[in-house]
C-alpha positions, -999 to 999 in steps of 0.1 A, spaced: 650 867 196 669 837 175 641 813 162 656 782 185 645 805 216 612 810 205 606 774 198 620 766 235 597 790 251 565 777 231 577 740 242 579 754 281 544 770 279 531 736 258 544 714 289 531 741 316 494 740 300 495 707 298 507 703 337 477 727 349 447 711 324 460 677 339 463 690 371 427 705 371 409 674 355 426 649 384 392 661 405 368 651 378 389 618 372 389 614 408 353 613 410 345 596 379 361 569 389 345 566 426 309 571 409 320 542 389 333 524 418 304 529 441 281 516 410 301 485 409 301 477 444 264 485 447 256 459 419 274 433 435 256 439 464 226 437 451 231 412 427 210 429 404 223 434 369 220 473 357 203 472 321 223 498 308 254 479 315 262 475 276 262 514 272 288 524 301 310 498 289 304 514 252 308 553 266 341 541 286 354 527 256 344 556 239 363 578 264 393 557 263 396 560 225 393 597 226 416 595 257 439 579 230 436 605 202 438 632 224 473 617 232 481 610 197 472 651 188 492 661 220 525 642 210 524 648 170 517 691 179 550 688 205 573 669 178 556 696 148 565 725 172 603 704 176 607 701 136 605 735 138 638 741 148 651 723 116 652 745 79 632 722 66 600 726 82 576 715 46 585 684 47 566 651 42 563 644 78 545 673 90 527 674 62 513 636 74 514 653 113 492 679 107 466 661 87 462 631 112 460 655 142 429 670 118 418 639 111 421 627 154 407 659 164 372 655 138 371 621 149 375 628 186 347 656 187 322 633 175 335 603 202 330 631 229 293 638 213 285 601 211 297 599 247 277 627 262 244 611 242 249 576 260 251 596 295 226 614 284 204 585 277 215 563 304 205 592 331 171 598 315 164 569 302 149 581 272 164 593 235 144 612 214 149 640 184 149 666 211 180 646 230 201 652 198 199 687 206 203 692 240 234 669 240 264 691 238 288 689 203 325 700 207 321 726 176 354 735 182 372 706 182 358 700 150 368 732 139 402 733 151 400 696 133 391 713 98 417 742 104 443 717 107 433 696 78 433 734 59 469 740 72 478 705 59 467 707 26 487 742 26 518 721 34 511 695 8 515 726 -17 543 738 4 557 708 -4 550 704 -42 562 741 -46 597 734 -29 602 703 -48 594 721 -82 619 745 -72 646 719 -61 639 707 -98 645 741 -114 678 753 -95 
């Protein structure tokens, strides 16, 4: 099977995975934002102000930024698996692709783990040491994170090697 094939196939399966993940999260999204809803309308009712007002503001901004990254990693893998279809796939700009999606996917697993720790607080109304540890880390986003930053720093030699060879020929 020609190289161009195999890229187009991996680019159908990238957009059908994507299709079903957002398909399946519209429920949780759904209800999200009627929880969030109902605790809005239930303050103005009451006209009491909720104390921990500050912190779901924080985790939603939280969630938003990692909403943002998340993007950022989806669109920079899609046009990486696109370069592929060029010769010249060490090249500067994959190089700087696959290092920022490292660097969004570190970043994002501890957004997600500061997140969790504010919903965690806010429901129990309590932090302590033990809180830290029953709050759930994305270890593999993290991981995935470090693998990419691995694979970039593969490239960047990649890179150096090609050009020393340019040089010589």
């Amino acid at each position: 099977m020609k190289i161009i094939n195999q890229i187009t196939i991996i680019k159908a399966a990238y957009i059908l995975l994507l299709a079903v993940v957002i398909l399946v999260s519209l429920e949780d999204a759904s209800t999200g934002f009627m929880d969030g809803w109902q605790g809005v309308t239930n303050e103005k009712s009451n006209n009491n102000l909720n104390p921990n007002a500050f912190l779901e503001l924080l985790s939603g901004i939280l969630m938003l930024v990692s909403a943002y990254l998340g993007s950022r990693i989806i669109t920079m893998l899609y046009a990486f698996i696109n370069s592929a279809k060029s010769d010249d796939v060490f090249n500067v700009k994959n190089y700087s692709r696959l290092l920022w999606m490292g660097i969004n996917s570190i970043i994002t697993s501890f957004l997600v783990y500061f997140y969790n720790l504010i919903k965690f607080y806010v429901k129990h109304d309590a932090l302590k040491i033990d809180t830290l540890r029953n709050v759930d880390f994305n270890f593999w986003l993290f991981v995935f994170g470090l693998t990419l930053l691995t694979i970039a720093l593969v490239f960047k030699k990649g890179i150096e090697l090609k050009q020393e060879n340019d040089l010589t020929i």
